[in-house]
VMD Tcl script that draws the C-alpha trace (Angstrom):
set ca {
  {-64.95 -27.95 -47.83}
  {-62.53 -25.82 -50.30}
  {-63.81 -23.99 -53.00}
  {-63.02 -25.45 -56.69}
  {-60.92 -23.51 -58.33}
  {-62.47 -20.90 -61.21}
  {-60.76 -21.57 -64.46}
  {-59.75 -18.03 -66.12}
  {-62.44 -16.45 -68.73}
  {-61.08 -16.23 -71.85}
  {-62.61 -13.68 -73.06}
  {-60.84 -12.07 -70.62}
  {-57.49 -12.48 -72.16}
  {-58.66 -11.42 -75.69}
  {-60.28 -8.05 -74.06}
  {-57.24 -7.23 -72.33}
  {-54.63 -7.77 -75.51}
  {-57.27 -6.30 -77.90}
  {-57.31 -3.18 -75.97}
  {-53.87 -3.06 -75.44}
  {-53.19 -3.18 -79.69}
  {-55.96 -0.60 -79.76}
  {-54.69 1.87 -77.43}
  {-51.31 1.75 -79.53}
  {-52.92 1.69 -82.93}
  {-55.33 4.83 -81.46}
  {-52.31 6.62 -80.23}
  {-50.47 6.22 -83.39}
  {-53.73 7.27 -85.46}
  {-54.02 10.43 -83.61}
  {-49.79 11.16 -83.29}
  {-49.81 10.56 -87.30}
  {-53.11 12.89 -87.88}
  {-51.12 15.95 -85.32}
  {-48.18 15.36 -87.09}
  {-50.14 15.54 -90.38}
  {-51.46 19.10 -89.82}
  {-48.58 20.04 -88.65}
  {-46.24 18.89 -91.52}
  {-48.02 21.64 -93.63}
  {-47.39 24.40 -91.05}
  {-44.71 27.08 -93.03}
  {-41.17 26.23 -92.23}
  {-42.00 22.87 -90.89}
  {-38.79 20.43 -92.52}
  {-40.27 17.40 -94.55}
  {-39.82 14.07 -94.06}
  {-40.55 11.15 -94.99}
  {-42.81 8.84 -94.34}
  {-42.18 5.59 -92.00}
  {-44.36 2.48 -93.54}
  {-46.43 2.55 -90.13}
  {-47.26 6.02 -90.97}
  {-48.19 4.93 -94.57}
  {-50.56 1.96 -93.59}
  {-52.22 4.14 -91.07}
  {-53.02 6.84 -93.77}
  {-54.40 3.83 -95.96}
  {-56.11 1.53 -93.24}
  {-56.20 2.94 -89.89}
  {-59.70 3.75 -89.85}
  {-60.88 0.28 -90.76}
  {-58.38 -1.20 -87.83}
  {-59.66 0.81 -85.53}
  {-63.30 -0.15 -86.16}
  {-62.47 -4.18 -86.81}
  {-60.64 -3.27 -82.97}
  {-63.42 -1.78 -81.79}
  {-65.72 -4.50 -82.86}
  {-63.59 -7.08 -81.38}
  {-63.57 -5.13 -77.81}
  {-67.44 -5.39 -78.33}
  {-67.63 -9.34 -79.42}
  {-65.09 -9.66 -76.43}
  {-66.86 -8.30 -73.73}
  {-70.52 -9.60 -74.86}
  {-68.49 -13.05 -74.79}
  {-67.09 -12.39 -71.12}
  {-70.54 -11.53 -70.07}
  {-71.91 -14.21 -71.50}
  {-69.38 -16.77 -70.08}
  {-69.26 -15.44 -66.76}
  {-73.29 -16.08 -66.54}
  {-72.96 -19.49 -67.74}
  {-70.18 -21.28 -65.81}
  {-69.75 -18.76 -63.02}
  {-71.42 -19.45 -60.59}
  {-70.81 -21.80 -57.44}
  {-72.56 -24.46 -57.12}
  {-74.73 -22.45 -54.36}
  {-76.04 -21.00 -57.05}
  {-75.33 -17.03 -57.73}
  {-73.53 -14.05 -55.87}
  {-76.23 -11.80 -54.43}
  {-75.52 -8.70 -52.00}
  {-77.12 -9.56 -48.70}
  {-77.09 -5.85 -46.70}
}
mol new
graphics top color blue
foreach p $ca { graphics top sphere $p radius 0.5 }
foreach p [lrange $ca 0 end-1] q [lrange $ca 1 end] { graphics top cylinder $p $q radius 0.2 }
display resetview
């Protein structure tokens, strides 16, 4: 007898694309805090400043914890949905050695 098919978590999905926007908004957050010592280094030319690099200054603290908060919620929900509806109906996957 085949197998039903498992339907995809989708918790999943939001862990994934959360953590994707997170490792950008981290990697901007620390490029814009380098960049920001390094703008007051002697002889360094100003510029100035992009409106990413403007929000970040402002907000990018509290993005990075609502991110990081999300990641949590996320996972706790894949955990939690992956106990509830998957298993077979055999019941759950244990490692017979």
């Amino acid at each position: 007898m085949a197998k039903p098919k498992r339907s995809i978590n989708p918790f999943y999905v939001l862990v994934v694309l959360v953590g994707i926007v997170f490792v950008v908004t981290a990697s901007a957050y620390g490029m814009m805090s380098f960049l920001e010592i390094r703008r007051f280094t002697p002889g360094t030319p100003q510029t100035e400043d992009s409106p990413l690099w403007v929000y970040l200054r402002a907000e990018g603290g509290t993005l990075l914890i609502w991110e990081v908060l999300i990641l949590v919620a996320g996972t706790v929900g894949a955990l939690t949905w992956d106990s509830w509806f998957g298993q077979d109906e055999e019941g759950p996957v244990t490692d017979t050695k």
